[in-house]
N, C-alpha and C positions, 0 to 999 in steps of 0.2 A: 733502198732509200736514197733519194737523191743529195746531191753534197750540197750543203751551203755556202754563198757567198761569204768569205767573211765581213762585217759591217764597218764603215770607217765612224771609228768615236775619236773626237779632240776634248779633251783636256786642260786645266790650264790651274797653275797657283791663283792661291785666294786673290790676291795683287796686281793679279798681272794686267787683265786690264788699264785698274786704275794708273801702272808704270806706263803705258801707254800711251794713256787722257794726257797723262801729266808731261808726256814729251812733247805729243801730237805727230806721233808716228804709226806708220803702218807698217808691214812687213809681207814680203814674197818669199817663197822656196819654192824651187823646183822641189819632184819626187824622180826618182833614176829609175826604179824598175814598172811603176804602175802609170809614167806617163803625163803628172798633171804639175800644174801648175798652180799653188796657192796664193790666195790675198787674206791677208789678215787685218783686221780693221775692225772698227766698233760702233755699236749699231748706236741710235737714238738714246736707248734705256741703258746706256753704257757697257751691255755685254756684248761677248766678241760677237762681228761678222766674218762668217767664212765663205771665201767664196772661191770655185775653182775651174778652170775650165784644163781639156786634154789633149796635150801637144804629144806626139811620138818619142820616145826616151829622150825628155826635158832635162838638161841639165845645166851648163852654164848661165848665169845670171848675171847681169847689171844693168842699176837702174840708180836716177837722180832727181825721182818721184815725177817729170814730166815722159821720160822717156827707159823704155824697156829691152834690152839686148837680152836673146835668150838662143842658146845653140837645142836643137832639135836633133833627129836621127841622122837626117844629111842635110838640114837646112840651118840659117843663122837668121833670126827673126829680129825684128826693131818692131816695138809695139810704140804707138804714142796715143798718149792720152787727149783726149777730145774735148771735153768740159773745160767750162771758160772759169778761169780765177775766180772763186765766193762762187760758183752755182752750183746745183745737184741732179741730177738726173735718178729716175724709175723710185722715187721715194728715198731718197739721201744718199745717194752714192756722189762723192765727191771726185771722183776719179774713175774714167773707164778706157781703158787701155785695149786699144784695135792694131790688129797685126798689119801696120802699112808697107812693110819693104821684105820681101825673105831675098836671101841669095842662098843658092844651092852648092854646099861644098863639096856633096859626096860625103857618105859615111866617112869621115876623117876623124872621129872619135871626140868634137869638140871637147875642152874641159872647161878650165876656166875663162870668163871675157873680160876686158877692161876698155875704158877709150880712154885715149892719152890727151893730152895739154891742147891735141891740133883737132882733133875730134878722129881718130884714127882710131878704127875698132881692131885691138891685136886680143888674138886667143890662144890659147894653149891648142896647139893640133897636135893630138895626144899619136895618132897611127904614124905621126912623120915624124914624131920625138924632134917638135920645134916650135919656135911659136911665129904666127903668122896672121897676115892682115886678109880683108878682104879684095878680092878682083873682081871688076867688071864682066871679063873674058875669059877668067878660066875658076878652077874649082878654090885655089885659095892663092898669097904670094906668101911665098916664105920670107922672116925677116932676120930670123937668128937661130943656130944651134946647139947646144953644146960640144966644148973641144972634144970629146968622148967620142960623139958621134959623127963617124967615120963619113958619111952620106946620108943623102936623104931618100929615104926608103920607107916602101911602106909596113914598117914591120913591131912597131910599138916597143924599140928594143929598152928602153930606158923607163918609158911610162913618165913620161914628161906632161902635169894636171895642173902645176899651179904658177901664176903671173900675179906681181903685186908692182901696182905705181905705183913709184917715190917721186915728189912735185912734179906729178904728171908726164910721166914715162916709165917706159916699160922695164924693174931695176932686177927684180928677184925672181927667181921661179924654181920648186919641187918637181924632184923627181926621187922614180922609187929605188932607182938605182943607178950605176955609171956603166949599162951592160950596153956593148955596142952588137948584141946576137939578137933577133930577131926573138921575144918576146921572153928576153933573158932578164928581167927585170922580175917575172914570177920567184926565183930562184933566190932573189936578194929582199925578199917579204919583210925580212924581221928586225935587218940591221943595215939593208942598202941605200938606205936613202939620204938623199941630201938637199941641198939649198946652192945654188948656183949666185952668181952676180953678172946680171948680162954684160955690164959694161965694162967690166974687166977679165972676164971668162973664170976667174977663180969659184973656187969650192967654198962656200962663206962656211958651213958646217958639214957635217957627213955622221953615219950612223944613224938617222933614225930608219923608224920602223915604218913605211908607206906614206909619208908625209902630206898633207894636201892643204892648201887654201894660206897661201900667203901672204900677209896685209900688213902695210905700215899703218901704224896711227900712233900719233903723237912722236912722230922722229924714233919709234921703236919698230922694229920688225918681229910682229907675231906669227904662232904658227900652230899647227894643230898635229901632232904628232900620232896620226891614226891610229896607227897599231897598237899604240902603248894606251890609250884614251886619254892623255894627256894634251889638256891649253898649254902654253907657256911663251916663250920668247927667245929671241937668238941674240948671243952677244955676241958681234960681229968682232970684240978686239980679239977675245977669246975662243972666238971660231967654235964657240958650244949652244946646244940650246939648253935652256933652262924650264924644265918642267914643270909648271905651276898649279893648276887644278885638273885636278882626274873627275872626266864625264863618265858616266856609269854606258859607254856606247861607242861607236864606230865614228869618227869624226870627220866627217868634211862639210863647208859651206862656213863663211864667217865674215859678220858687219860690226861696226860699232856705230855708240850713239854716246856722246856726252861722256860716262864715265862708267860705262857699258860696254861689254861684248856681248855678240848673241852667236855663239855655234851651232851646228846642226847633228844630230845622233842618228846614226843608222843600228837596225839589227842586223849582224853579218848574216850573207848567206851561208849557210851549210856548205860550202865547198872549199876545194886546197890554197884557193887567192886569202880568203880570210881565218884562215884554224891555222893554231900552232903559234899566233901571235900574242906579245906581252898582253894583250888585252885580257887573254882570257883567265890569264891568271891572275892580273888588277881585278877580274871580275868576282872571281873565287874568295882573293883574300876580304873580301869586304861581303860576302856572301851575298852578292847582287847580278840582276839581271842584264843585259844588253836593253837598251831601250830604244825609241824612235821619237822624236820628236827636237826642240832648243831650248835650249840651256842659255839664263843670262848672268854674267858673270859681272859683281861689282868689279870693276882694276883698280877701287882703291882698299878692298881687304882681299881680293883673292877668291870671295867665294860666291858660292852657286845662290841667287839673290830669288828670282823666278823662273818660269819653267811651263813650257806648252808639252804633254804629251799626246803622241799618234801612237792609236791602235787600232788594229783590222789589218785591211785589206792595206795599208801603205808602210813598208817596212823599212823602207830608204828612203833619207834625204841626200840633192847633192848641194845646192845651195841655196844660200839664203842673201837676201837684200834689206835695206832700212828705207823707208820710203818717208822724206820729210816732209812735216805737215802736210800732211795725207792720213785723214779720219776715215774713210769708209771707202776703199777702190773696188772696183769690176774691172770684169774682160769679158772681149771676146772670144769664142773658138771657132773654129769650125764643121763641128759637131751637128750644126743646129741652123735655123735659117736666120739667125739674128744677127748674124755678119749681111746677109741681105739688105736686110731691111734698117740697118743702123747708118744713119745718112750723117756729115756732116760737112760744112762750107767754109774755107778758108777765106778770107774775106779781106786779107792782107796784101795781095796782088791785083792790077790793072794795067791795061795795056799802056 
């Protein structure tokens, strides 16, 4: 008997929608192991639009609802959106987002992306344990390392994933550990990890368990302490992070909006990178599953407010975006001949 695909079903609290309507936000994740790229947005009759198209192991993300940074298997993609302010295209999509620029880094493991105050695309280049911008001429430029790491080599000794702007430059970044061995950061799973400050080289925290997805908002620095399934926050006088809401899941990817967080939930795979970690026993003591899907967190009581779950065939998220006033996006792929045939004229230029 032949195996079945699994099917993908989404999900969603009674609410969540209408949280939505009432911001006038849409929402992207990547998916890390199956490849795709999510839009989430809401149709006419106000239930969700989903819509997705398939990039090679999609994973970093950023986006400021006209324009889309997205890291690929060795490419770094900038999508922009084509629809003119108030119009719609193919029956209501208010937004559709075509892949205009790739640069080729070479599998260099992108993680996270940001652009800074100057419009400078820097990403986490996870294989060089550094973070770095784009080159015209060659595969990436490096811009900073940690003190740790001795050179720059291709060896993913630290596992260096996460970059957060503070007023627009490049302030913080996770890593899973301070190992300068060539993929000696496995070895530091449960309690290696820490939070860096690029501008002064210091350890802002140290001890968590895999940390990923960095972000100031509101003059605070958030963080998602994977391992543990814990949100929470770092206090930087105190050099500790403060663990605030436990996700029933593997966490990386994280936006806010207004007085919101949205995080992203993975199922761990079955192997030695994710078993063994405080997750699975936060998971036990609350007699709950691993799940896949995001989680929205009020920040002014701390708890889990709405909620999109994924199941089938997609078992990883790595991140997620907020896309403002943005009701209903599309994409392109290129899967399909509709990158052919999707024509549009800039009309801003003359000799």
């Amino acid at each position: 008997m032949a195996a079945t695909t699994p099917q993908l079903e989404i999900t969603c609290s009674r609410q969540f929608p209408e949280w939505m309507a009432e911001r006038r936000v849409s929402l992207a994740f990547t998916t890390y192991q199956t490849g795709k790229l999510f839009l989430i947005g809401l149709q006419g009759n106000g239930r969700l639009s989903i819509f997705e198209r398939t990039f090679n192991r999609c994973m970093g993300l950023y986006g400021d609802g006209q324009t889309l940074w997205m890291s690929t298997l060795y490419q770094l993609w900038r999508l922009e959106n084509v629809v003119e302010s108030g119009q719609v295209v193919n029956e209501g999509y208010d937004r559709l987002y075509v892949p205009q620029v790739g640069y080729t880094t070479g599998d260099v493991d992108v993680h996270d992306i940001v652009v800074d105050d100057q419009g400078r695309v820097v990403f986490a280049n996870t294989l060089f344990n550094c973070l770095a911008t784009l080159s015209e001429t060659h595969s990436f430029a490096p811009l900073w390392k940690p003190p740790f790491i001795s050179k720059l080599a291709a060896e993913d000794r630290c596992h260096l994933n996460g970059v957060a702007l503070d007023q627009g430059k490049p302030r913080f970044v996770t890593t899973v550990s301070q190992s300068d061995v060539v993929d000696g950061w496995r070895d530091r799973r449960r309690d290696g990890g820490c939070v860096i400050d690029v501008e002064s080289n210091e350890i802002v925290t140290s001890g968590l368990s895999m940390p990923h997805s960095p972000r100031v908002y509101r003059d605070q620095l958030w963080l998602l302490n994977s391992g543990t399934g814990y949100f929470g926050r770092v206090d930087q006088a105190a050099g500790s992070f403060e663990p605030i809401t436990f996700c029933p899941g593997y966490l990386r990817g994280m936006a806010f909006t207004d007085d919101f967080a949205l995080v992203g939930l993975s199922r761990p795979r079955e192997n030695k990178t994710f078993t063994g970690l405080q997750l699975d026993d936060h998971l036990a003591e609350r007699d709950a599953d691993a799940r896949c899907g995001l989680q929205v967190i009020d920040l002014r009581t701390m708890d889990i407010v709405h909620w999109l779950r994924i199941e089938g065939v997609v078992a990883e998220l790595y991140d997620v975006v907020v896309l403002p006033n943005v009701m209903r996006p599309m994409l392109l792929g290129f899967k399909s001949d509709e990158i052919r045939r999707t024509l549009s004229i800039d009309d801003t230029t003359s000799l």
